[in-house]
C-alpha positions as CSV (number, residue, x, y, z in Angstrom):
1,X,0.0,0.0,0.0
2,X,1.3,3.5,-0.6
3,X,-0.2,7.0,0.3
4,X,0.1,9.9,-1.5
5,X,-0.1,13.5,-0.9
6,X,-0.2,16.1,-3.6
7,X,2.4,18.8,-3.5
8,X,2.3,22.3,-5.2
9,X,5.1,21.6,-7.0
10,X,5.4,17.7,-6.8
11,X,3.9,14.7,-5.2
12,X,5.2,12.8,-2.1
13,X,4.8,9.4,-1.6
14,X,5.5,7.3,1.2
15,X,6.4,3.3,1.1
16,X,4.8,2.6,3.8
17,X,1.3,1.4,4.7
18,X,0.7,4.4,7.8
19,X,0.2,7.8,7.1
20,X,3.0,10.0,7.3
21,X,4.4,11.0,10.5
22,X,5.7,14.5,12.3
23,X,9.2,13.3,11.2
24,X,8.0,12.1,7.3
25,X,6.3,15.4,6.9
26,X,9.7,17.1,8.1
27,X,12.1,15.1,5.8
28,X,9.2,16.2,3.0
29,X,10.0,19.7,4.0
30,X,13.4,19.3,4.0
31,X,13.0,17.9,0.4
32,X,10.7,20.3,-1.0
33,X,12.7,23.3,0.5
34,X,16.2,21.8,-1.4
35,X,14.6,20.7,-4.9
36,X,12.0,23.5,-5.7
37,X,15.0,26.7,-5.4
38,X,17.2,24.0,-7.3
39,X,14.9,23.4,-10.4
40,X,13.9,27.0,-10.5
41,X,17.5,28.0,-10.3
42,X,18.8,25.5,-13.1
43,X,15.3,25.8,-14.9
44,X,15.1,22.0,-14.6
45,X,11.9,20.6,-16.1
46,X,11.7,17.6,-13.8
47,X,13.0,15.6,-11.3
48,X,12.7,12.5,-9.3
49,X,13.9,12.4,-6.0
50,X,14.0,9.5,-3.6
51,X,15.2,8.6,-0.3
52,X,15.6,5.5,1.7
53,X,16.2,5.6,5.7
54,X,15.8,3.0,8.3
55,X,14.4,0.7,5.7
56,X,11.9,2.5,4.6
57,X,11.8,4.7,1.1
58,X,10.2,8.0,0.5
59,X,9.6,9.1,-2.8
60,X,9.4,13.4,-3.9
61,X,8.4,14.1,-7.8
62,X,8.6,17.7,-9.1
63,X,7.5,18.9,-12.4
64,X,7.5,17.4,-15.8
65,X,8.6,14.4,-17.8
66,X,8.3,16.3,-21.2
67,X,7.1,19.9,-21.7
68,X,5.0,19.2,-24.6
69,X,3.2,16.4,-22.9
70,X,3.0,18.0,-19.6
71,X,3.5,14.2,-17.8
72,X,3.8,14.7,-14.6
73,X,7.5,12.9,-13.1
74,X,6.4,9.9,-11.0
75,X,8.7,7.4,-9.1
76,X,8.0,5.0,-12.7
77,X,9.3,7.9,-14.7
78,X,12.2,6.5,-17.0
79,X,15.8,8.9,-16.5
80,X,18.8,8.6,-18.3
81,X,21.6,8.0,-15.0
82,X,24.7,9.0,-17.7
83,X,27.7,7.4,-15.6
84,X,26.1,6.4,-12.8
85,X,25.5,3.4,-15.3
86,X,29.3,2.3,-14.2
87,X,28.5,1.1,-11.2
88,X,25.8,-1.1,-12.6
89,X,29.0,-2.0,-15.3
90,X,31.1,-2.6,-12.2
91,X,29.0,-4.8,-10.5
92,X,28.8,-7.1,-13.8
93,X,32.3,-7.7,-13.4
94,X,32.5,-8.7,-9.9
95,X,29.8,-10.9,-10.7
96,X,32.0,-12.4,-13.2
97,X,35.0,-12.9,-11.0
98,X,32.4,-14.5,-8.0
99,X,31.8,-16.5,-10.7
100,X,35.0,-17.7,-11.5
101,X,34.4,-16.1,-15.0
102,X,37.8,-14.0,-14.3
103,X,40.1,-12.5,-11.8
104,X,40.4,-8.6,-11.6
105,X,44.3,-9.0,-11.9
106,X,43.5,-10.7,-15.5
107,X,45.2,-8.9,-18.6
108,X,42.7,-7.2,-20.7
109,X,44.4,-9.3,-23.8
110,X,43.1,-12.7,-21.8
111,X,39.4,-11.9,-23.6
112,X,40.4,-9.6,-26.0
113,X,42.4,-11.7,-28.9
114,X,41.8,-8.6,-31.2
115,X,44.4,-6.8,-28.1
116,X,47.2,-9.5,-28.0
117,X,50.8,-8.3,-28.2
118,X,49.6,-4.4,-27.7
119,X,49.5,-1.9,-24.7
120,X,46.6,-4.4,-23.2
121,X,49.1,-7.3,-22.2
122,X,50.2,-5.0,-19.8
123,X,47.0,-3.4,-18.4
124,X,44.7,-5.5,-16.2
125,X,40.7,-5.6,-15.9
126,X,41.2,-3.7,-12.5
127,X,42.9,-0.8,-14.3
128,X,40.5,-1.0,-16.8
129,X,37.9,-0.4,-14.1
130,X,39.5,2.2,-11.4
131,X,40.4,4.4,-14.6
132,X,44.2,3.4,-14.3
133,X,45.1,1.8,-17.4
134,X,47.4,4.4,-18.6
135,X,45.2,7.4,-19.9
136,X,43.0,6.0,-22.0
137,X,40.6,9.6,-22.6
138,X,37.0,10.2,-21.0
139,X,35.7,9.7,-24.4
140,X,36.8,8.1,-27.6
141,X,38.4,10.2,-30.4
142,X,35.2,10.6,-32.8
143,X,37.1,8.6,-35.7
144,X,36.5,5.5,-33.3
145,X,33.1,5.9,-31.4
146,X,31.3,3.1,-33.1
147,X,31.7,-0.8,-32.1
148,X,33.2,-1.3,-35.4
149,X,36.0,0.6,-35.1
150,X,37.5,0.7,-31.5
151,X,39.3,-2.1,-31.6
152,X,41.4,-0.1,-34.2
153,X,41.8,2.5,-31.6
154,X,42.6,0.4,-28.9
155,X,45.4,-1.7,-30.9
156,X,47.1,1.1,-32.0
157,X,46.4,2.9,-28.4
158,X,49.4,3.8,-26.5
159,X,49.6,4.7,-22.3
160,X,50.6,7.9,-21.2
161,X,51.7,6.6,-18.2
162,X,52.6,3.6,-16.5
163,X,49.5,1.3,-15.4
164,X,48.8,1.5,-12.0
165,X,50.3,5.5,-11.5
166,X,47.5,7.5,-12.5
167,X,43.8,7.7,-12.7
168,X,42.2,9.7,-15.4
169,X,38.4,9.0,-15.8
170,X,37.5,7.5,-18.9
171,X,34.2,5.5,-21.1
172,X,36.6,3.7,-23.0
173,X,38.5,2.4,-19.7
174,X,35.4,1.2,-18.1
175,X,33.3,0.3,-21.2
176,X,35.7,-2.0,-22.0
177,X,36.2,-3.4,-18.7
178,X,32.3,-4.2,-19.1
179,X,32.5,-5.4,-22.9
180,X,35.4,-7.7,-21.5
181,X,33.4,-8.9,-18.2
182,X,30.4,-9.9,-20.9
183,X,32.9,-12.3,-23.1
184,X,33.8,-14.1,-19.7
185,X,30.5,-15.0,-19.0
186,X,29.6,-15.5,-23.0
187,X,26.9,-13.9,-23.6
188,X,26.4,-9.6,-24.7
189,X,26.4,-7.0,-22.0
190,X,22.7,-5.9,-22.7
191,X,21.2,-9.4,-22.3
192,X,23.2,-10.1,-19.1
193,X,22.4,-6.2,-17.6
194,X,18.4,-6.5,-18.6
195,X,18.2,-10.6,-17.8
196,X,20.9,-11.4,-15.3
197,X,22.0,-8.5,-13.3
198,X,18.7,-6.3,-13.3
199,X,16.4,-8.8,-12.1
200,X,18.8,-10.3,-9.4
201,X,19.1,-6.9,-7.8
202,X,15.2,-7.1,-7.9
203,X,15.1,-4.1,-10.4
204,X,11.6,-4.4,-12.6
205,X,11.9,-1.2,-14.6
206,X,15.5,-0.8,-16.1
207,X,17.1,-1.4,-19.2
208,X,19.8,-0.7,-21.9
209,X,17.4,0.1,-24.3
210,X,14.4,1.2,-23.5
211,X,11.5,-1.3,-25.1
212,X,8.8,-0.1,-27.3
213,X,6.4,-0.8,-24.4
214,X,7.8,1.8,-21.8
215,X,9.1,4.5,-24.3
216,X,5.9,6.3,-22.5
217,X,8.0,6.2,-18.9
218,X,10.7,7.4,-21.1
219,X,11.4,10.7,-20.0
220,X,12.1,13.8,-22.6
221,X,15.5,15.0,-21.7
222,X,17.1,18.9,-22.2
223,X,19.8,20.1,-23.4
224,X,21.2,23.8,-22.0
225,X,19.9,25.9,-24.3
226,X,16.2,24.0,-23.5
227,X,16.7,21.5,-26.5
228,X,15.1,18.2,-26.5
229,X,17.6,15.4,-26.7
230,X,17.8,11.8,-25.6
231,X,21.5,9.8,-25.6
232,X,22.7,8.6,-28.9
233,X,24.6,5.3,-29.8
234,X,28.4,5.5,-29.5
235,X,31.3,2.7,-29.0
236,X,30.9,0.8,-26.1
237,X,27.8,3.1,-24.8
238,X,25.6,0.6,-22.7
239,X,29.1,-0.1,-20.8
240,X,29.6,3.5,-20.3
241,X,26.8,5.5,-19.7
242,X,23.5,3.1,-21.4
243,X,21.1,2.4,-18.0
244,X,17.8,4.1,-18.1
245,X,15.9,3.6,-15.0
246,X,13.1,4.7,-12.0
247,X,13.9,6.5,-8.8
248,X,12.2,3.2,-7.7
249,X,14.2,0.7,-9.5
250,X,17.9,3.5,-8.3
251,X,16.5,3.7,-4.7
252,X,16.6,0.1,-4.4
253,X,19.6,-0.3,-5.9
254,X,21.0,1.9,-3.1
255,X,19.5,-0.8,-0.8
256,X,21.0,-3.7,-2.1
257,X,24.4,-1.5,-2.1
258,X,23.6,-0.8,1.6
259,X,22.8,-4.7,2.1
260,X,24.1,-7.1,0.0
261,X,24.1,-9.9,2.4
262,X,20.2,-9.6,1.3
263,X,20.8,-10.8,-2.4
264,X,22.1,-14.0,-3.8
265,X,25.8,-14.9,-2.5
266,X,27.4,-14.2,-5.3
267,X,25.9,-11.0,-6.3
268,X,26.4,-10.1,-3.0
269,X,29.9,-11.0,-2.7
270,X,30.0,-8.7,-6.2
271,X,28.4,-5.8,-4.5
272,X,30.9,-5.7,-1.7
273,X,33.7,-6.0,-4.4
274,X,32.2,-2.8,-5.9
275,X,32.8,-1.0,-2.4
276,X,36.4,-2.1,-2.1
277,X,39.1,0.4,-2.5
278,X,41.5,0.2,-4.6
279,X,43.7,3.5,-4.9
280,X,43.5,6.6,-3.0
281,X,43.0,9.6,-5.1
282,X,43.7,13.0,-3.2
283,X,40.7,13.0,-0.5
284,X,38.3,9.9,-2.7
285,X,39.1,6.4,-2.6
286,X,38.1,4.9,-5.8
287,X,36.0,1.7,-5.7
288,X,35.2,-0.1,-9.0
289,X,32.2,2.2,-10.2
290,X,31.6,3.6,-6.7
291,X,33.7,6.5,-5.3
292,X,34.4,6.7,-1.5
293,X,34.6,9.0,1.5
294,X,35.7,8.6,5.2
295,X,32.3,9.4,6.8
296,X,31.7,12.0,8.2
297,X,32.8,14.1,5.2
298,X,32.8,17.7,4.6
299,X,31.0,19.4,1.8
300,X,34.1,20.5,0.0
301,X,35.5,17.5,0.0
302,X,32.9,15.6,-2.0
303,X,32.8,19.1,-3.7
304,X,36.4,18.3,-4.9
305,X,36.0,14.6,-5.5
306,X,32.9,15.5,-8.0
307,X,34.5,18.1,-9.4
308,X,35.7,18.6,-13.7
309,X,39.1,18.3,-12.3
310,X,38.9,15.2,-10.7
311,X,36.7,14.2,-13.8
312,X,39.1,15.8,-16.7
313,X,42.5,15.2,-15.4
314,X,44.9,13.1,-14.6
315,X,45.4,12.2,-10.8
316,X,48.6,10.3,-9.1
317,X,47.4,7.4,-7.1
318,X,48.4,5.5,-4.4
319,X,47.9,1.8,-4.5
320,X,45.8,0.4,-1.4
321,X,47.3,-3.4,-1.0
322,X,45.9,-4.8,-0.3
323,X,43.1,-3.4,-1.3
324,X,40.5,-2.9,1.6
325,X,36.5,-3.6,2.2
326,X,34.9,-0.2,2.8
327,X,33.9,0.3,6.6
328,X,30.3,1.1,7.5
329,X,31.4,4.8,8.3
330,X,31.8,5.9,4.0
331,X,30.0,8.0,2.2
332,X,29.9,6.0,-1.7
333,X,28.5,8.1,-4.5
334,X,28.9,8.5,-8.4
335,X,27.3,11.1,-10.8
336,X,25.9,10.6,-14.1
337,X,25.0,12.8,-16.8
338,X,24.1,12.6,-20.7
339,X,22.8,15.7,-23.2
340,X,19.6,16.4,-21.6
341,X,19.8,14.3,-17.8
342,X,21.7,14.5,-14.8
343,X,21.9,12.1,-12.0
344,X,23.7,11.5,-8.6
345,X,23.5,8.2,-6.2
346,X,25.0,9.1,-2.4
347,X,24.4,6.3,0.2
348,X,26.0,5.9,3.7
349,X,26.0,2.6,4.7
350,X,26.6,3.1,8.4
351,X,23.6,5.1,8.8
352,X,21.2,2.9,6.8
353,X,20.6,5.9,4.4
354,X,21.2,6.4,1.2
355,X,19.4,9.0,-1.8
356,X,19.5,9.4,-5.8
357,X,18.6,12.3,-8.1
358,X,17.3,12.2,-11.8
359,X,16.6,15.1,-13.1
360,X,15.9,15.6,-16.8
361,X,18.4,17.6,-17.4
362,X,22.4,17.9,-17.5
363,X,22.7,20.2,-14.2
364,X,25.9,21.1,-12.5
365,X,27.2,18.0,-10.1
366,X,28.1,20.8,-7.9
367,X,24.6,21.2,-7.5
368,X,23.7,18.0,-6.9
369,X,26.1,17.2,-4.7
370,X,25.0,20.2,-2.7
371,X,21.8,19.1,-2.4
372,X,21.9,15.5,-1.3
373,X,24.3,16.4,0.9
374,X,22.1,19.0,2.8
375,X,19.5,16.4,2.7
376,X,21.0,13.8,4.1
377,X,22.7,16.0,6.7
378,X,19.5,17.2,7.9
379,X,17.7,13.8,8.1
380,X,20.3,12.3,10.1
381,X,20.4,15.2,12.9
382,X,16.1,14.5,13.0
């Protein structure tokens, strides 16, 4: 059962089967105080906001889906999550290894014959994941963005640095670490994400691409300049940045992350991989997909680890061996964003709270950051 209230500006709903109480009705005005000056401010058309805390999920939709329909934004309303889509790509790959599909420490050649005897003997499937592979660039050169030609690029590819020594964030690093993950376990990366993965995290409403049947949850995305536009095909793009999905089917994602011991063992034990870290990048420990904070963290440092810089250039790391489970007491996040969407996952696990943000449009991550933070703040001090 689920009640509703109507909002102004937006609709609250509560998973619950009781009304809402004195502290429900505060984290709704906590919610609605953050979100409304935020989409005015970035003149977002929509957003989906949802929250889970002590077990229990509260949803908050503002606005629109698409302006010329005038669809309301619901908790079913479909979002393009941009990058956040690596963590679902990083949780593949863990599967794999729970499997005994592959090891992390593999080469990149081992199921890549087209990469034999180039730069790839050399770079493993964790580099390939934590962004350390040698500089591979965030996007491909536009001469290769298209399945049929980037395994040119990546033969002929050559590291900027020694494997292991610096991170620069990258879709060709981690969308081949998920196109590679997909040949272990033989079969393509869209049916294993929409019939494997998906449905064993207990997701109902999230896919690669988007059937004809749901295009009508499909939200309309905008560019800046208030242009419709929805992501368009590129070389390895359902690794990458591909996952379209609900603030119902992300929030319970963020559950799952929050307790895998829930889930099947070896999608848990995958989970828990995802939250390991690896190398310690200035004030962020990066995970495979997920990034990482001591907890309690400060606004400007999650300001800093979501930042272009940290996003656009290269960073030294230092190795964590071995690498270490993260403790309760982390803040794990990633943002995500395509032409016309923006998104942001946050979840601490040592509080048993956790949030995400869709918005249908590419907004500053500053600004999300900012506001899941003061969110999350303020409903742990109630």
């Amino acid at each position: 059962m689920h009640v509703a209230k109507s909002l102004l500006a937006g609709a609250f709903i509560l998973a619950s089967g009781t009304t809402p109480s004195l502290a429900q009705e505060r984290i709704e005005d906590t919610v609605n105080a953050v979100i409304q000056p935020l989409m005015k401010q970035q003149e977002i058309a929509g957003m989906a906001v949802a929250i889970t805390y002590n077990g229990q999920r509260h949803y908050f939709n503002y606005g629109v889906a698409s302006k010329e329909t005038k669809k309301p934004v619901t908790d079913q309303t479909l979002f393009e999550i941009g990058s956040v889509s690596k963590t679902f790509t990083a949780t593949l790959g863990a599967y794999a290894q729970a499997l005994g599909k592959l090891s992390l420490a593999d080469p990149a050649s081992r199921f890549a014959p087209e990469l034999r005897g180039s730069a790839f003997d050399g770079v493993s499937l964790l580099n390939l994941a934590t962004y350390t592979a040698g500089g591979l660039p965030l996007q491909f050169p536009e001469d290769a963005d298209h399945a049929d030609r980037m395994f040119g690029y990546y033969k002929t590819w050559k590291p900027l640095y020694p494997a292991s020594t610096q991170r620069l964030y990258s879709n060709p690093s981690i969308g081949l670490f998920g196109y590679l993950a997909a040949r272990s376990l033989e079969r393509p990366f869209d049916e294993l994400m929409e019939h494997t993965l998906m449905p064993g995290l207990g997701l109902k409403h999230s896919y690669v691409r988007v059937p004809k049947d749901q295009l009508g949850r499909y939200a309309q995305g905008y560019a800046k300049d208030g242009t419709p536009v929805r992501v368009g095909p590129g070389a390895l793009d359902s690794e990458a940045y591909g996952v379209k999905t609900s603030s119902s089917d992300l929030i319970r994602f963020v559950e799952v992350n929050l307790h895998p011991e829930n889930l099947d063992a070896d999608l848990g034990k995958a989970i828990a991989t995802t939250h390991t870290g690896v190398y310690k990048v200035e004030g962020m420990t990066q995970g495979l997909g997920w990034e990482l904070y001591p907890y309690p963290v400060s606004l400007d440092e999650l300001l800093a680890g979501n930042s272009s810089r940290m996003a656009l250039e290269p960073h030294k790391v230092q190795a964590i061996v071995p690498p270490r489970p993260a403790p309760d007491n982390v803040w794990i996040n990633k943002t995500g964003s395509t032409g016309g969407f923006g998104a942001y996952a946050a979840f601490v696990p040592g509080k048993n709270m956790g949030i995400v943000l869709l918005a249908n449009k590419n907004y500053p991550n500053e600004e999300r950051v900012k506001a899941a933070y003061r969110i999350l703040s303020e409903l742990e001090e109630k």
